[in-house]
C-alpha positions in Angstrom: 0.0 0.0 0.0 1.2 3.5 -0.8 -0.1 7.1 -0.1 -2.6 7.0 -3.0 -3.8 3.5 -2.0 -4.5 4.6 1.6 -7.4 5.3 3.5 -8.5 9.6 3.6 -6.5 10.4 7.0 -3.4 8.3 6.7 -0.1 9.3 7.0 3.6 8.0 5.9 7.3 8.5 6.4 9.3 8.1 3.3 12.9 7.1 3.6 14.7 8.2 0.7 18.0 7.5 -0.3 19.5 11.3 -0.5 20.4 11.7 -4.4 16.8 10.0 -4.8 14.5 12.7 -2.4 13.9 15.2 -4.8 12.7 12.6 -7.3 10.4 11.0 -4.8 9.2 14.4 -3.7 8.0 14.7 -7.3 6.1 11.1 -7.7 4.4 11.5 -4.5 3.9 15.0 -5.5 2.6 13.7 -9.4 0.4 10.8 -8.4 -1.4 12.9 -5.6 -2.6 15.8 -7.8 -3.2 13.2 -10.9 -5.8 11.5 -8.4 -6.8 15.0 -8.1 -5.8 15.8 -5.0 -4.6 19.3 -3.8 -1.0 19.3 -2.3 0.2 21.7 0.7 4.1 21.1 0.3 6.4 22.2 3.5 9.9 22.5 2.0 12.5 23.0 4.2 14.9 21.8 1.6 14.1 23.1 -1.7 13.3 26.4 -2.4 9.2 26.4 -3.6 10.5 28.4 -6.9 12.7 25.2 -8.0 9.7 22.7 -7.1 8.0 25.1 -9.0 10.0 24.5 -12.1 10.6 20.8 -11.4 6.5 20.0 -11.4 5.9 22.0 -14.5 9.0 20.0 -15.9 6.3 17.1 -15.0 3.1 18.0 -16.1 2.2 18.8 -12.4 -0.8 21.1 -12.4 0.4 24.2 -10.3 -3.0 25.1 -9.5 -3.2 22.1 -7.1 -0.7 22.8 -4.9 0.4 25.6 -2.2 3.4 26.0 -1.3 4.7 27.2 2.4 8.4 27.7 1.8 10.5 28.1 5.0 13.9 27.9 3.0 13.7 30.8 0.2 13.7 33.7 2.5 16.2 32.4 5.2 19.0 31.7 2.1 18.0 35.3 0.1 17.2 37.2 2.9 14.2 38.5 1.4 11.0 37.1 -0.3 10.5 37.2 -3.6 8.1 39.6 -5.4 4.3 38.1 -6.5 5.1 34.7 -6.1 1.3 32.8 -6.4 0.6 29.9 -4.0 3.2 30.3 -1.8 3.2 31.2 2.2 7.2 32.1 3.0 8.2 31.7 6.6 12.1 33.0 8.0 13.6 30.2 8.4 13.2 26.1 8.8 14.2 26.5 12.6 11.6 29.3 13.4 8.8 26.6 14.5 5.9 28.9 15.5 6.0 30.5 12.5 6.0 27.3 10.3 3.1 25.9 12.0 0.9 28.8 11.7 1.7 29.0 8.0 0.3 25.4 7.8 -2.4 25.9 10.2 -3.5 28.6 7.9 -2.7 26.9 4.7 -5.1 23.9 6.0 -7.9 26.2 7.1 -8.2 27.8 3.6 -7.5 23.9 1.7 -9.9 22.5 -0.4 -11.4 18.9 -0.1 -9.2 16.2 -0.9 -5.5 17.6 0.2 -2.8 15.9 1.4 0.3 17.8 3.7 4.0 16.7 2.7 6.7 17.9 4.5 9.7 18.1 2.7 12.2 17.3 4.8 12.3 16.0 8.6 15.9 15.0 8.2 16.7 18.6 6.9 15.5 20.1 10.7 18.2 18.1 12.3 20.4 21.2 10.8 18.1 23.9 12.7 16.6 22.2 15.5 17.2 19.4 18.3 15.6 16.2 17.6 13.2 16.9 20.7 11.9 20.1 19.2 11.0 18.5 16.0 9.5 15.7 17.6 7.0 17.5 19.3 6.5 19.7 16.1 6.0 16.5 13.9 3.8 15.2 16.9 1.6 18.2 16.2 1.5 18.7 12.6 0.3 14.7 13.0 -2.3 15.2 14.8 -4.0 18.4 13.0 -4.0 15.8 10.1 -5.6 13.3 11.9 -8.3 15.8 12.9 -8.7 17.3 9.6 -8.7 13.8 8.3 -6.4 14.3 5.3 -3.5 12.4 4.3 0.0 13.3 5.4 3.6 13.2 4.2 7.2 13.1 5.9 9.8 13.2 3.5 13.5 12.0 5.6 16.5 11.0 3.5 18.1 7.5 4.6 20.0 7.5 7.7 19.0 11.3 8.4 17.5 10.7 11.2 18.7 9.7 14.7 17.2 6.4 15.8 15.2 7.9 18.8 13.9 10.3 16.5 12.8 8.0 13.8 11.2 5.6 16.4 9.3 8.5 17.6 8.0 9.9 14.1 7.4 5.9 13.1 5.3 5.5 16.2 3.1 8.3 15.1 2.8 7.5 11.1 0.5 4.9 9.9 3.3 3.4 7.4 6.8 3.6 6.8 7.7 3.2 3.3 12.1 3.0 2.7 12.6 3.5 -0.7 14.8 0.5 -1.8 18.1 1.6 -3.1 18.5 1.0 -7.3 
């Protein structure tokens, strides 16, 4: 069973292999929205104007998906101007302000959206692994509520083990991608 298979409210880790996360970023990303669901996509890795470029690339229908980029503004040091469907935040360590942005994000979604967060492992840089715990602990549980399906997006061996025993307590499924 994958994302796409699962029931409305479930949610999965994906373990990536590093050089592989961007590409798994974009099939999650590609068979959500061609099942037509709407995607709210938390990057902390990539900046939302290269995702931008990489789902067009794909045939990705931009008007499915909302961006909340925490990285863009932390690495330019300023927001970009009239940039549609996307929420910036300051940085990927500033928690409060991440979480509102996706609180908001979710009150305005439409029916049928899924949340992928894009990436846990790239916190570790920004945060201790007991802040984002408690942060992924949240953002899990407003899915469950809102009964929507959920991503977390962690590159192989990214993770300390008490955190990913943590996260994979609170995800329905745990998906590693097998190495090619």
């Amino acid at each position: 069973m994958d994302i796409i298979e699962s029931e409305d409210s479930a949610i999965f880790l994906y373990i990536s292999d590093p050089a592989r996360m961007k590409q798994t970023n974009l099939d999650i990303v590609a068979n959500l929205t061609t099942k037509g669901i709407a995607c709210i996509i938390v990057t902390t890795n990539i900046p939302s104007s290269i995702l931008t470029k990489l789902y067009t690339k794909k045939g990705i229908p931009m008007d499915r998906i909302h961006f909340i980029d925490a990285i863009t503004k932390y690495s330019l040091g300023s927001i970009p101007a009239e940039v549609p469907n996307t929420t910036f935040t300051s940085n990927p360590g500033n928690l409060t302000e991440l979480g509102i942005a996706i609180s908001e994000a979710l009150k305005k979604r439409k029916d049928n959206t899924a949340l992928i967060f894009d990436s846990v492992s790239t916190l570790l840089i920004y945060l201790s692994s007991p802040n984002i715990s408690k942060f992924i602990h949240f953002i899990t549980n407003k899915i469950r509520l809102l009964d929507i399906k959920g991503v977390y997006l962690s590159a192989e061996k990214g993770l300390d083990p008490l955190l990913l025993a943590q996260i994979s307590s609170i995800v329905d499924m745990v998906m590693e991608e097998e190495n090619e």
